[in-house]
C-alpha positions as CSV (number, residue, x, y, z in Angstrom):
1,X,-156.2,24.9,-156.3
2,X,-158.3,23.8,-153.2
3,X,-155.9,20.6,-152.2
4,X,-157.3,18.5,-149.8
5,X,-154.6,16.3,-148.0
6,X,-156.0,13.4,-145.8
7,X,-154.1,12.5,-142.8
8,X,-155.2,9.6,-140.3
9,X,-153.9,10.5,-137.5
10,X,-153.5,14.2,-135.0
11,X,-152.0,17.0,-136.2
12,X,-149.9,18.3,-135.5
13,X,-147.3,17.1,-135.6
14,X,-146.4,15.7,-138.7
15,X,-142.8,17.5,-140.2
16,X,-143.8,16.3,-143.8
17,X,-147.3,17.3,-143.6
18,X,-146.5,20.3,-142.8
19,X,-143.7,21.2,-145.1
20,X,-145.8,19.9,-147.9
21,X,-148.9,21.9,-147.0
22,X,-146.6,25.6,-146.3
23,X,-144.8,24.9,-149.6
24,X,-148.0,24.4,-151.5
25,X,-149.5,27.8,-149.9
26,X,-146.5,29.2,-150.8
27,X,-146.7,28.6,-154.5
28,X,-150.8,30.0,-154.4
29,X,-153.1,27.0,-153.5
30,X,-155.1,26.5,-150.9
31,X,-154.7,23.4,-148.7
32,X,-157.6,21.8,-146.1
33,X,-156.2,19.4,-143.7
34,X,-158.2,15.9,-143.2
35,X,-157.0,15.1,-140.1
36,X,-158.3,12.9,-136.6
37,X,-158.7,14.1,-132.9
38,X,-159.0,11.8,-129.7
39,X,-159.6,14.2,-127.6
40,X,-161.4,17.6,-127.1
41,X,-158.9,19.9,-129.5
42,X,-161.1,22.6,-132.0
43,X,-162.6,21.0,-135.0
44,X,-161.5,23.9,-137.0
45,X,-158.1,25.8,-136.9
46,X,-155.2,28.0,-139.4
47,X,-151.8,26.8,-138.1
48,X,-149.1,28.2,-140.2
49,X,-151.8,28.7,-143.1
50,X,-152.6,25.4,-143.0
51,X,-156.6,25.2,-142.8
52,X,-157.0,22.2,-140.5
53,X,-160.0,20.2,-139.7
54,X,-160.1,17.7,-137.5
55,X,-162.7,14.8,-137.2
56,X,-163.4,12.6,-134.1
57,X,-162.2,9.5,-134.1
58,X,-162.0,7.1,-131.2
59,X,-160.2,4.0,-129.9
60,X,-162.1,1.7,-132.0
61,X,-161.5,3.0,-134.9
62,X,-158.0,3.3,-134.1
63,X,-157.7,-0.2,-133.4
64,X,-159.6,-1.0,-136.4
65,X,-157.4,1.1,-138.5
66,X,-155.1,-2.0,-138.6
67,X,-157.2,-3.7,-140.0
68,X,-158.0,-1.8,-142.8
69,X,-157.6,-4.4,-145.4
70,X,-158.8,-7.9,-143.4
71,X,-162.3,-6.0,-142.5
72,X,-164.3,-2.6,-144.3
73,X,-165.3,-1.2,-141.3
74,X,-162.5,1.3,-140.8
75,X,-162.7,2.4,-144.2
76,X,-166.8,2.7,-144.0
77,X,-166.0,5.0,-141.2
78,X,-163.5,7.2,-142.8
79,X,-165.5,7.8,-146.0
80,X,-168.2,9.2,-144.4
81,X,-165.9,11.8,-142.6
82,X,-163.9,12.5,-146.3
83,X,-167.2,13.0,-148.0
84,X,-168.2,15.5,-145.7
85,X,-164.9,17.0,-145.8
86,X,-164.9,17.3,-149.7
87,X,-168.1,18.7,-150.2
88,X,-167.9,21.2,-147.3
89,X,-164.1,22.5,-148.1
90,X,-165.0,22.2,-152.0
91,X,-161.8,20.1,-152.9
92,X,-160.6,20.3,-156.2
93,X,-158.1,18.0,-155.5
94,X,-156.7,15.4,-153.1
95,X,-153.5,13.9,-151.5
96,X,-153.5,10.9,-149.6
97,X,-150.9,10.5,-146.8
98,X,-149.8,6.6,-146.9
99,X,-152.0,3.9,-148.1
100,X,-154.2,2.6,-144.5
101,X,-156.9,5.3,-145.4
102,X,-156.4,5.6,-149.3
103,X,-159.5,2.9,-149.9
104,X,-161.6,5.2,-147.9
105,X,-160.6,8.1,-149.9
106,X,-160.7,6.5,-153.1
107,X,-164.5,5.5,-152.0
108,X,-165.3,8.9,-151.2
109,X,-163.6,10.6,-154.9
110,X,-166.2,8.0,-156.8
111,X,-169.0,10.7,-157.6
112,X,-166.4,13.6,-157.5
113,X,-163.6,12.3,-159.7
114,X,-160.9,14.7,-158.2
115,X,-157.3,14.7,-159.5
116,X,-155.4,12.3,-156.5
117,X,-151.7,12.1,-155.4
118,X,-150.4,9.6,-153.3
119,X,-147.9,10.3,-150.6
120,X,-146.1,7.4,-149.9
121,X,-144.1,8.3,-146.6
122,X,-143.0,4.2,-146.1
123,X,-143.0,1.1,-147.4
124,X,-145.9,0.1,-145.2
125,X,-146.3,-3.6,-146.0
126,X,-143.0,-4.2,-145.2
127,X,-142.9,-2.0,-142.0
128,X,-146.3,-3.9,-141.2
129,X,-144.2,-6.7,-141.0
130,X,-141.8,-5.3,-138.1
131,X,-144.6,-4.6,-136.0
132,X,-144.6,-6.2,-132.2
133,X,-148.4,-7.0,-132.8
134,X,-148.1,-9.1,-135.6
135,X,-145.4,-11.0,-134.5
136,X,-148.1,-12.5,-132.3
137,X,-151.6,-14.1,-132.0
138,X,-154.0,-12.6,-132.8
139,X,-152.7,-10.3,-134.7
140,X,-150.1,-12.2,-137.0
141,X,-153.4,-14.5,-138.3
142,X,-156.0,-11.4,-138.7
143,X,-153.8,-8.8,-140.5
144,X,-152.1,-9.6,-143.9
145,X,-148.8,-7.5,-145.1
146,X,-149.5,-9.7,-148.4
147,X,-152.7,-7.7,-148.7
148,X,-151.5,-4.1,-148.3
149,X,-148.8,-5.0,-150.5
150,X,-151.7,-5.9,-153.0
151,X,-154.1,-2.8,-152.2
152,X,-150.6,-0.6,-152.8
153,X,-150.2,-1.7,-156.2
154,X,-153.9,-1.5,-156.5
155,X,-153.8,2.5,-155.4
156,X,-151.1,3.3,-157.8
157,X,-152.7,2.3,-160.4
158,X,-155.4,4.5,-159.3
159,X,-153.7,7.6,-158.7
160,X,-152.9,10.3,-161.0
161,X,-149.5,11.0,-159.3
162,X,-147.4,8.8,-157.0
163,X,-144.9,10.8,-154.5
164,X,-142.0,8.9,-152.4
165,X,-139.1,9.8,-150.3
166,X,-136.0,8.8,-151.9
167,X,-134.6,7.4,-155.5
168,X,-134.1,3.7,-153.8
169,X,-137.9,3.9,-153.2
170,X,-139.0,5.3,-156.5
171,X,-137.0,2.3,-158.2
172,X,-138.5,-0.4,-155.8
173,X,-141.8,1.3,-157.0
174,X,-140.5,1.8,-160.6
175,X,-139.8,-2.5,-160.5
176,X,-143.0,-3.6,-159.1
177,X,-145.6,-1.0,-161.0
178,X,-143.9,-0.9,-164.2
179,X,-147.0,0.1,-165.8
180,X,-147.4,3.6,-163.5
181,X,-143.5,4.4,-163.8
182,X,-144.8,8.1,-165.4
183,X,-146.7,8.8,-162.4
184,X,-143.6,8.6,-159.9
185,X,-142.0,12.1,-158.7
186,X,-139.4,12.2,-155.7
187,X,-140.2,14.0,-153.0
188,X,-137.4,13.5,-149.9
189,X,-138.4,14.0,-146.2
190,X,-135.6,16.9,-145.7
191,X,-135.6,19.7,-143.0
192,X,-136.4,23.4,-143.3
193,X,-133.9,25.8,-143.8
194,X,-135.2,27.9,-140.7
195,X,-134.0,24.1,-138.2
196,X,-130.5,25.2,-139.0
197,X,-130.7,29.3,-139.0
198,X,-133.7,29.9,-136.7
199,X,-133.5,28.5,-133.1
200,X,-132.4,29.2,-129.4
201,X,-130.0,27.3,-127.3
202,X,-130.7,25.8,-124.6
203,X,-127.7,26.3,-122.1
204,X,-129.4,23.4,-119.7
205,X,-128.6,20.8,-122.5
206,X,-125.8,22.2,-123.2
207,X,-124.1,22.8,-120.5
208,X,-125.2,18.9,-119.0
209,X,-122.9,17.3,-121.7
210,X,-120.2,20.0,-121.8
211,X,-117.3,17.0,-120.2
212,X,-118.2,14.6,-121.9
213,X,-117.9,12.7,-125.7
214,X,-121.4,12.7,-126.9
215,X,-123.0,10.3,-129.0
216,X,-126.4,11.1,-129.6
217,X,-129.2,9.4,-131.4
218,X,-132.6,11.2,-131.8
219,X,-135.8,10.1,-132.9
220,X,-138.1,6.3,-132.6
221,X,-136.4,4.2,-130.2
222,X,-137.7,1.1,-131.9
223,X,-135.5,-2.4,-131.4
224,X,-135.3,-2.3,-135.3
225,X,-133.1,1.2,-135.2
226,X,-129.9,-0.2,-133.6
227,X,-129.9,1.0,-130.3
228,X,-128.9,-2.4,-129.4
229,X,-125.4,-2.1,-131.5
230,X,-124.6,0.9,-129.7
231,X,-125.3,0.1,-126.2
232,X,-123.6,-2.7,-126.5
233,X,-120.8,-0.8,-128.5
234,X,-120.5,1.4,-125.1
235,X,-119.6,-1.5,-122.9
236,X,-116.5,-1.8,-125.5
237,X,-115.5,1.6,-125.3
238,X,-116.6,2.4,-121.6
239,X,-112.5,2.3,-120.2
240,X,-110.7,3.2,-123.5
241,X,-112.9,6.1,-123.8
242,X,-114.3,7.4,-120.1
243,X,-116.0,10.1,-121.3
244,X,-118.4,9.0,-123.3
245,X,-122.4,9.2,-122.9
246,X,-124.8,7.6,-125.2
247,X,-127.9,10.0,-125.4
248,X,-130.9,8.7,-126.9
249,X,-133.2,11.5,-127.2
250,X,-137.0,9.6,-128.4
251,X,-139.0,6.3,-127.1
252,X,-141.2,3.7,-128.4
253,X,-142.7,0.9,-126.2
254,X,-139.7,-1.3,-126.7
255,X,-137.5,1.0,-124.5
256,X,-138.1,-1.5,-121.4
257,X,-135.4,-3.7,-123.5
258,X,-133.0,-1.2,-123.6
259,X,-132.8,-0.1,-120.6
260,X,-132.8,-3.5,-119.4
261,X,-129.8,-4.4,-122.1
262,X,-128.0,-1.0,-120.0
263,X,-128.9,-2.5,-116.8
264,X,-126.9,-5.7,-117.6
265,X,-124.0,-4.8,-119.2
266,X,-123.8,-2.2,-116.0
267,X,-123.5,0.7,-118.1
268,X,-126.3,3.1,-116.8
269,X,-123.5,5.9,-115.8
270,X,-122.9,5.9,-119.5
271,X,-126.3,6.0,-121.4
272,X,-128.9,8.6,-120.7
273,X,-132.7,8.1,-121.5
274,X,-133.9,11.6,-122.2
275,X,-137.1,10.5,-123.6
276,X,-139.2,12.6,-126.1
277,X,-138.3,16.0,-126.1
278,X,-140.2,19.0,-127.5
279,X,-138.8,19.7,-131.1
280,X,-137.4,22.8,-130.1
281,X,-134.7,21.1,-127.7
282,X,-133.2,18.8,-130.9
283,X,-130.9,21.6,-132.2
284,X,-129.0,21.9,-128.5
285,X,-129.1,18.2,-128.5
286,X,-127.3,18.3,-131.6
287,X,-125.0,20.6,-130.8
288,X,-124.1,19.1,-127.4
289,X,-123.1,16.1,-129.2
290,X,-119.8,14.6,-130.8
291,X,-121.2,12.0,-133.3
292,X,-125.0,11.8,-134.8
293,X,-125.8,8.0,-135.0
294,X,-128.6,6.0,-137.2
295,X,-127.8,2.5,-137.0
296,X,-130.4,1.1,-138.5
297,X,-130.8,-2.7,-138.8
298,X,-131.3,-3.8,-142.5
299,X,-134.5,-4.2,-144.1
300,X,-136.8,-3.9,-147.0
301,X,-138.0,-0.5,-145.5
302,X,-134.8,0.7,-144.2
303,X,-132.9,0.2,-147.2
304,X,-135.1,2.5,-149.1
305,X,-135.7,5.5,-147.0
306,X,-134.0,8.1,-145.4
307,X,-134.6,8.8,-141.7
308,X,-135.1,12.6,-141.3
309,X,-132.9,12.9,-138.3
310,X,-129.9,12.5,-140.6
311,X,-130.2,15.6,-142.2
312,X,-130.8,17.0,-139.1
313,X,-127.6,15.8,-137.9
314,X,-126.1,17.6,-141.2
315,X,-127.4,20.9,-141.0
316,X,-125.7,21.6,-138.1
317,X,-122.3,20.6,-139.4
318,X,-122.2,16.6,-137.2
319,X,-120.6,13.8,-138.3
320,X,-122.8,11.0,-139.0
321,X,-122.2,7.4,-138.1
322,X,-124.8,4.9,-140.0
323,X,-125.5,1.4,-140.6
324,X,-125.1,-0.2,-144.2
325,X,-128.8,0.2,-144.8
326,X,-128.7,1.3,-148.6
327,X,-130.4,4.3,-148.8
328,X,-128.7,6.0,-145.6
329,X,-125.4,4.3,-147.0
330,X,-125.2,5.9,-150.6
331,X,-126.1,9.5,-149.5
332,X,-123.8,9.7,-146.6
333,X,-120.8,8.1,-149.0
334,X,-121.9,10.1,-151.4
335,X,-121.7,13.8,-149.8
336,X,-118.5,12.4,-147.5
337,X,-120.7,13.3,-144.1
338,X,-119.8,10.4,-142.0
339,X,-118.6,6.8,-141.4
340,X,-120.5,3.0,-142.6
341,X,-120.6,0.6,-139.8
342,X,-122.0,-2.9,-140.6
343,X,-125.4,-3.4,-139.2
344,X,-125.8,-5.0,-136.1
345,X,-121.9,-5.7,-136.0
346,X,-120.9,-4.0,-132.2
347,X,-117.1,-4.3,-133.0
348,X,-117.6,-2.3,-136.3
349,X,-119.9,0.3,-134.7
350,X,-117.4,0.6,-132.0
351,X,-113.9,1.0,-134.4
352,X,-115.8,3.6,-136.3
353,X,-116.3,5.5,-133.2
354,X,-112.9,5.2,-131.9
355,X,-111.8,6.5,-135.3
356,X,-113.9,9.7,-135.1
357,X,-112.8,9.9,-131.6
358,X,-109.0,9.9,-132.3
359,X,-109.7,12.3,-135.4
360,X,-110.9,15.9,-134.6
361,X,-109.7,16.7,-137.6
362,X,-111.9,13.7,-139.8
363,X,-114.9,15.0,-137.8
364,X,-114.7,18.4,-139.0
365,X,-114.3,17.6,-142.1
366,X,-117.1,15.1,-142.0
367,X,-119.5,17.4,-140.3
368,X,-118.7,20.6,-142.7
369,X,-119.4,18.3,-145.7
370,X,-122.6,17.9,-144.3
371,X,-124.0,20.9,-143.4
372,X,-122.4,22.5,-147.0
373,X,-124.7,19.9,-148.8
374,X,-127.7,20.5,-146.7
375,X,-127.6,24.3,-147.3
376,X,-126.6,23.8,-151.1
377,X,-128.4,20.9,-152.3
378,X,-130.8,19.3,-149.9
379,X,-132.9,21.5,-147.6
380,X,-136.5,22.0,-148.1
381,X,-136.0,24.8,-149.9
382,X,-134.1,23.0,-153.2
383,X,-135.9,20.1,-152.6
384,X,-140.0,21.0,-152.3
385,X,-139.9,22.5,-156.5
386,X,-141.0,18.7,-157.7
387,X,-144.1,18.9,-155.3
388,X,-144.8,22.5,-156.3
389,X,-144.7,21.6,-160.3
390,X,-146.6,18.8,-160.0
391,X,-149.1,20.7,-158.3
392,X,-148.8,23.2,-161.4
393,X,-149.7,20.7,-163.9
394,X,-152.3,19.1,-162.2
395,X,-154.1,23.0,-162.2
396,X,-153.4,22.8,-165.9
């Protein structure tokens, strides 16, 4: 099949994107790229088979992207841009990454009538709701989480074929569109067998963190990951454990907060910033580090996905340390990869890591479960054949 995937934003990168699109060449299709430039990149280009083509966008459009469902101009925009990319790239099908640019799509599949998945990578609605911008005027008057919760059902019902990133999300899903509960195939955000057998090390990273106990956390630095727990969790452990170094490798805009939370609890010799780091840096990251952390605070969104980094983590045989958020909870109980803390609680988060830290042996054993399950069970690899029959049957 031609398969069309729509993407409203750069590319790349996008790690599920582009996992979904190799597999599908893999199995025979074709797949055309929908995606959005800001800036002067080619309009047309084959990365990693993938035929990409990018439309300008611009600011505006960006900003009214938020408010996709309180106005119709975003959407006006974009299915002018998807009709031309349909017709020119003769799509015989399409897949729609996350629900701000499905109307458009939808909009734009009226005279064609082409088979459409859905790719829901969050629960945006709920996310929506975390958002520094609508915590505030204008924003929290002008955009509506109650309405993309209400155009999500409304897409659903639409689609031929609903994909989502873990079982807790499916039965959310499964709860609230009864109706559609045939249409619902799992599809997790795992990693690529060639992040854990094909990369270099870098000694730099390596060799920076070789004295000390390494805690590292990789990925968005958002307040509503944890961060807060741990920094604060360092200030515990600072003089019963000397060694130790926080690394946060990743940013967000709230980062000002934490390094001003570091500031005051006078623990800057303890906690690096690394920033965002080129992909290709994570593994030595990794493997400079001691224990893998996602502390995630609790929430409608949290408890029903899986942040990739995890698995990440795994693969390269590190023992995890996670907050109680469900989804992150069950798996890492489940394969016996790493230790629960309670979210938000510092004196939990800290107990665990002095129990990792007094046993070497525990963390092996955490860390090897792990990686076994990654390279058995839950790499790319095992867990890409429900995209690639669905894919089947729709060609049927």
């Amino acid at each position: 099949m031609r398969i069309g995937m729509i993407l409203d934003s750069t590319f790349p990168p996008d790690p599920r994107v582009e996992n979904e699109a190799i597999s599908l060449i893999h199995a025979g299709h074709q797949v055309f790229l929908f995606c959005l430039t800001y800036k002067n990149q080619k309009k047309e280009e084959l990365i990693n088979g993938i035929q990409v083509k990018r439309y300008q966008s611009n600011k505006l459009e960006y900003k009214l992207s938020a408010l996709a469902y309180t106005v119709p101009f975003y959407t006006f925009m974009m299915c002018k841009k998807i009709k031309h990319f349909i017709e020119v790239n003769k799509i015989e099908a399409l897949h729609i990454h996350d629900i701000r640019i499905a109307k458009a799509v939808f909009k734009a599949n009226k005279k064609h009538k082409l088979p459409v998945v859905l790719d829901l990578h969050d629960n945006m609605p709920e996310v929506m709701k975390l958002y520094p911008h609508l915590q505030k005027f204008p924003g929290k008057y002008i955009i509506s989480p109650k309405k993309w919760k209400k155009k999500e059902k409304e897409f659903i019902k639409k689609a031929d074929k609903i994909i989502s990133v873990s079982p807790e999300f499916i039965e959310d899903l499964t709860n609230r569109n009864s109706a559609e509960k045939d249409k619902f195939v799992l599809v997790p955000n795992t990693i690529r067998k060639g992040f854990y057998t094909n990369y270099k090390q870098d000694k730099n990273v390596i060799n920076k963190y070789k004295n000390n106990f390494v805690v590292l956390y990789l990925g968005d630095t958002h307040l509503r990951r944890g961060l807060q727990t741990a920094i604060s969790a360092v200030e515990n452990l600072k003089d019963r454990l000397p060694k130790i170094k926080l690394v946060i490798v990743g940013k967000n805009t709230t980062d000002p907060i934490l390094k001003e939370q570091v500031k005051k609890l006078n623990v800057e010799s303890f906690v690096d910033f690394e920033g965002w780091q080129d992909v290709s840096l994570f593994q030595s990251y990794i493997l400079a580090s001691d224990i893998c952390i996602s502390p995630l605070h609790r929430n409608l969104q949290h408890d029903v996905a899986y942040a990739n980094k995890i698995f990440q983590y795994m693969s390269l045989g590190k023992p995890l340390l996670v907050s109680d958020a469900i989804a992150q909870k069950k798996l890492v109980e489940k394969v016996d990869s790493g230790l629960v803390h309670q979210e938000k609680n510092v004196k939990d988060f800290s107990d665990k890591i002095l129990e990792l830290y007094n046993n070497e042996e525990l963390r092996t054993r955490l860390g090897e479960n792990g990686k076994h399950f990654i390279e058995n069970e839950f790499s790319w690899e095992h867990t890409s054949n429900k995209l690639i029959d669905l894919y089947t049957t729709l060609a049927t």
